[in-house]
KOLLUMLUM-472371 format. One record per atom (N, C-alpha, C): residue number from 1; residue in one letter; chain; atom name; x negated, y negated, z. Coordinates in steps of 0.05 Angstrom, whole numbers, plus 5000, padded with zeros to 4 digits. Atoms other than C-alpha are relative to their C-alpha. Layout:
N
<rec NUM A A CA <X Y Z>>
...
This chain:
76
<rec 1 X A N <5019 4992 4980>>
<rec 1 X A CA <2164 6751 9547>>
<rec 1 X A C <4977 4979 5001>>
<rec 2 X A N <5022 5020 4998>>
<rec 2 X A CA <2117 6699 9522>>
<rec 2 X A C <4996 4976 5023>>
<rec 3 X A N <4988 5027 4983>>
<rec 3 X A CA <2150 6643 9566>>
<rec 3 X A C <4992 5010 5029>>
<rec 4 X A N <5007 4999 4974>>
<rec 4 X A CA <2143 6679 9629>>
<rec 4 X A C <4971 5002 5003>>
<rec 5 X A N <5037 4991 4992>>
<rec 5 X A CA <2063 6706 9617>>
<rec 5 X A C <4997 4969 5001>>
<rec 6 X A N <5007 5032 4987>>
<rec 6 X A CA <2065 6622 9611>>
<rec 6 X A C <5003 4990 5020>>
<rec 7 X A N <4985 5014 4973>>
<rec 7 X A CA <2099 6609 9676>>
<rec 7 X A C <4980 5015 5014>>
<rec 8 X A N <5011 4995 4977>>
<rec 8 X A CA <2058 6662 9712>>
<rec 8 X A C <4969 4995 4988>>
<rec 9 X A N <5034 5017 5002>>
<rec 9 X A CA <1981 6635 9677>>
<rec 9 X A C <5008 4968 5009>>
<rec 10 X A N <4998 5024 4992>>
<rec 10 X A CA <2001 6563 9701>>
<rec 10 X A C <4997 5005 5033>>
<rec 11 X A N <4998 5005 4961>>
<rec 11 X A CA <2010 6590 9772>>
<rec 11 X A C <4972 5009 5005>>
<rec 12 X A N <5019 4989 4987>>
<rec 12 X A CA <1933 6621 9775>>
<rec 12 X A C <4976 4979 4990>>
<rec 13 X A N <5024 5023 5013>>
<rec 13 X A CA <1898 6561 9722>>
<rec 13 X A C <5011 4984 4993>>
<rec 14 X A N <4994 5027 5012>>
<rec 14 X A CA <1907 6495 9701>>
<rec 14 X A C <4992 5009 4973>>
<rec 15 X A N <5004 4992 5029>>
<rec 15 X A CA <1923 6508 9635>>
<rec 15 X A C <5037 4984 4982>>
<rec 16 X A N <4974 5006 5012>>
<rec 16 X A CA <1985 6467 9592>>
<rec 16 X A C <5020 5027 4991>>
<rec 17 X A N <4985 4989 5005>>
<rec 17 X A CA <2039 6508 9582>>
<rec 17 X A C <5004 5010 4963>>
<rec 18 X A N <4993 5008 5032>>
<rec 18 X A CA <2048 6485 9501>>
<rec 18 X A C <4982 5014 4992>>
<rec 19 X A N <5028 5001 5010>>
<rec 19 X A CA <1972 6501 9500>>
<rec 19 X A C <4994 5029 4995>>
<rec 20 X A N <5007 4967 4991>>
<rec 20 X A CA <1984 6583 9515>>
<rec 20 X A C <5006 5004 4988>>
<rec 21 X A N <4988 4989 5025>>
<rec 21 X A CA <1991 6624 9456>>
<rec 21 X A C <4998 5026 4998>>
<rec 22 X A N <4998 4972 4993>>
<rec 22 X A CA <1990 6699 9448>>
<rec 22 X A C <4976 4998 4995>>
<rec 23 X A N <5021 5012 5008>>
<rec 23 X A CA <1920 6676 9410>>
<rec 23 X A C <4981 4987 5024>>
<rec 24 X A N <5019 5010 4977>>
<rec 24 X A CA <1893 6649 9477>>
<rec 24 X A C <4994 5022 5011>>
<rec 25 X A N <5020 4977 4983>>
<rec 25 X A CA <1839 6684 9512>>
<rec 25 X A C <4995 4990 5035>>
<rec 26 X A N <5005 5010 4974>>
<rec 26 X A CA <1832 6692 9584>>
<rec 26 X A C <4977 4993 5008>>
<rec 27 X A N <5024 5011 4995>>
<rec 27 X A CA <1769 6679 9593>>
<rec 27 X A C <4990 4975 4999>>
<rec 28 X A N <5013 5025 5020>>
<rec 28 X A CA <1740 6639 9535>>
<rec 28 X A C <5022 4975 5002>>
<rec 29 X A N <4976 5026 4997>>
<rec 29 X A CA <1809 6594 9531>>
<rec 29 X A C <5015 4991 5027>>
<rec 30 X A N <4989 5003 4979>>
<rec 30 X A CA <1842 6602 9590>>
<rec 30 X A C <4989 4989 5032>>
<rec 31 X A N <5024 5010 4980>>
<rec 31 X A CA <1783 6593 9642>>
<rec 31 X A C <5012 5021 5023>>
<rec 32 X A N <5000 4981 4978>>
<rec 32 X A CA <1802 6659 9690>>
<rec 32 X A C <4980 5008 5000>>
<rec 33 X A N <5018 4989 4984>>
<rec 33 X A CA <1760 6679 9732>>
<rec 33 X A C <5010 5037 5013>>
<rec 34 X A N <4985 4966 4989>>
<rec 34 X A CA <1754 6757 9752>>
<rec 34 X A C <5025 5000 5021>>
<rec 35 X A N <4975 5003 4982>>
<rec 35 X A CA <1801 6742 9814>>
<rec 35 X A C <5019 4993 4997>>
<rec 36 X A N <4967 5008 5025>>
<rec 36 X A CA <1851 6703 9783>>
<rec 36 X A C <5008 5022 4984>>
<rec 37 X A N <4985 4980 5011>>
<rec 37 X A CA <1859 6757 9736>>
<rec 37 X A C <5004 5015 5008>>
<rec 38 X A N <4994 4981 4982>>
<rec 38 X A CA <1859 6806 9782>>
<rec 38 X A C <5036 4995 5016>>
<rec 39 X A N <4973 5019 4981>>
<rec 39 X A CA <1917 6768 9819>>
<rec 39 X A C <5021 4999 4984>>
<rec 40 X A N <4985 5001 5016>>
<rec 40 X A CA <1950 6753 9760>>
<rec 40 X A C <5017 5023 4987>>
<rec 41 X A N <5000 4974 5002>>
<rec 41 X A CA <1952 6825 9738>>
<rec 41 X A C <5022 5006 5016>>
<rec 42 X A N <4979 4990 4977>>
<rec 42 X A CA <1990 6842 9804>>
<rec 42 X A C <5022 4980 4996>>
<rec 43 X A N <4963 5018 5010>>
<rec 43 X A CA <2045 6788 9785>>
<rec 43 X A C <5005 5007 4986>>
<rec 44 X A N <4994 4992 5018>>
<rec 44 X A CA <2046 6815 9724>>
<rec 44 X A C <5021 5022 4993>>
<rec 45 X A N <4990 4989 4986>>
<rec 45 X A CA <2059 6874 9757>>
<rec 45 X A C <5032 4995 5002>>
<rec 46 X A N <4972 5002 4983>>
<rec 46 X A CA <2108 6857 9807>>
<rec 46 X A C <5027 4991 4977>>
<rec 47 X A N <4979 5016 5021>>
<rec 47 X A CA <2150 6810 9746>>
<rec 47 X A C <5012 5024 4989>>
<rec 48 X A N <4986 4983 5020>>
<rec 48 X A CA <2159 6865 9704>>
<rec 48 X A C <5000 5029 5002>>
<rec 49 X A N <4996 4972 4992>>
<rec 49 X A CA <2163 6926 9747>>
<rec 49 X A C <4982 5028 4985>>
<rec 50 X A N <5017 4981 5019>>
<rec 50 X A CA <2098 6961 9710>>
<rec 50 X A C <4982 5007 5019>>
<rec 51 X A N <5018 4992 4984>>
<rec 51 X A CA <2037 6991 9740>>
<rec 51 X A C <4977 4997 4976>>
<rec 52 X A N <5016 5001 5019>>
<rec 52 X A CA <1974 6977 9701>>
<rec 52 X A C <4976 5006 5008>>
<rec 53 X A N <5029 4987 4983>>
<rec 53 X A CA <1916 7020 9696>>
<rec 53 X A C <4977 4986 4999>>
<rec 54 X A N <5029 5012 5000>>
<rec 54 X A CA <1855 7000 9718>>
<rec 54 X A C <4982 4998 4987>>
<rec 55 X A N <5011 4996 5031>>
<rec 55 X A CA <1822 7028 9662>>
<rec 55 X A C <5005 4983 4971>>
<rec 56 X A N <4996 5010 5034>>
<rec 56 X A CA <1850 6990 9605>>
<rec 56 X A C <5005 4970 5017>>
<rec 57 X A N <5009 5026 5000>>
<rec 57 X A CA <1838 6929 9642>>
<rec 57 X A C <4982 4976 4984>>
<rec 58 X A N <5031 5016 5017>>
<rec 58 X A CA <1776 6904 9603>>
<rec 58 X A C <5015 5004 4971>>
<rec 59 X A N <5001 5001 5029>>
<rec 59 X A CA <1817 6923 9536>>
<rec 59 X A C <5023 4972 4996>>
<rec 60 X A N <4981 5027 4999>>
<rec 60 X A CA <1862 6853 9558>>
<rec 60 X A C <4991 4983 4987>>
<rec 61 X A N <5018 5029 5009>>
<rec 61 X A CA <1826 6798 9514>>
<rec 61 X A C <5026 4970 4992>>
<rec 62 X A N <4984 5022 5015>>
<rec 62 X A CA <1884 6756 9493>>
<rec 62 X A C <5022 5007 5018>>
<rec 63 X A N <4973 4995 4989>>
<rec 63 X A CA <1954 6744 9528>>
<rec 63 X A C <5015 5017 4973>>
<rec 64 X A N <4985 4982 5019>>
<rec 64 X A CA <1981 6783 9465>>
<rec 64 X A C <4996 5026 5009>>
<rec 65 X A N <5010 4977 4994>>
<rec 65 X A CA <1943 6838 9486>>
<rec 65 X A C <5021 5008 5028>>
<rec 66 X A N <4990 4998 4974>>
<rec 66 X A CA <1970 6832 9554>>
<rec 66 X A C <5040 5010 4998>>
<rec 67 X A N <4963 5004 5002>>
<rec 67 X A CA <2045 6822 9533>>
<rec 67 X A C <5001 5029 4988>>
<rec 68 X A N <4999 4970 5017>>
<rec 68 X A CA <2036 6886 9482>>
<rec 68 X A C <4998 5021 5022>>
<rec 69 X A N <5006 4981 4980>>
<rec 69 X A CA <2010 6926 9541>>
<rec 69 X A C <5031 5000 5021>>
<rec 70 X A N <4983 4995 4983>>
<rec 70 X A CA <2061 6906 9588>>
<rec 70 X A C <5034 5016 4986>>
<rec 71 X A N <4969 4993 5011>>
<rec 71 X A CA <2122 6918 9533>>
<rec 71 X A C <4994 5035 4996>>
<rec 72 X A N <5012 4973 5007>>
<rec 72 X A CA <2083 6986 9522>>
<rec 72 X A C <5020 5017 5030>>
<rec 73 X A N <5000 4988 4985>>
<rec 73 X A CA <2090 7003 9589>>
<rec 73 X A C <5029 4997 5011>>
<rec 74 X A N <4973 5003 5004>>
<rec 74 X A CA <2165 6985 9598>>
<rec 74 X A C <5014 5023 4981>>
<rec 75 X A N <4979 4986 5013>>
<rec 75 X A CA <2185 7025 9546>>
<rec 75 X A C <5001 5038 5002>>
<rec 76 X A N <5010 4969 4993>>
<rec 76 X A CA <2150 7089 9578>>
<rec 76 X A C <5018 5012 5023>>
């Protein structure tokens, strides 16, 4: 799953591929901006057939976080 959250952060920031780690932050490392993530989110979405609440938005700090959430919500 890691490989794709890399394929779809390359399509919203200039960010190396090699360079993304579950350990990267969107923010601080990554350089998203609220909209981007917003955007990103909804690919996230769409990729992996999830719905993600709006609410546990802000508890995203790391693509680990993100990947954990989305496998969370897959397996519901």
């Amino acid at each position: 799953m890691l490989e794709k959250f890399k394929e779809l952060i390359c399509e919203y920031v200039e960010a190396e591929p090699d360079a993304i780690t579950e350990e990267s932050r969107f923010i601080e490392d990554l350089h998203f901006n609220s909209y981007d993530f917003v955007d990103f989110l909804g690919a996230v979405e769409t990729e992996f057939d999830i719905v993600i609440d709006e609410s546990e938005i802000m508890d995203l700090h790391t693509v680990g976080d993100a990947i954990a959430y989305a496998q969370k919500l897959q397996g519901e």
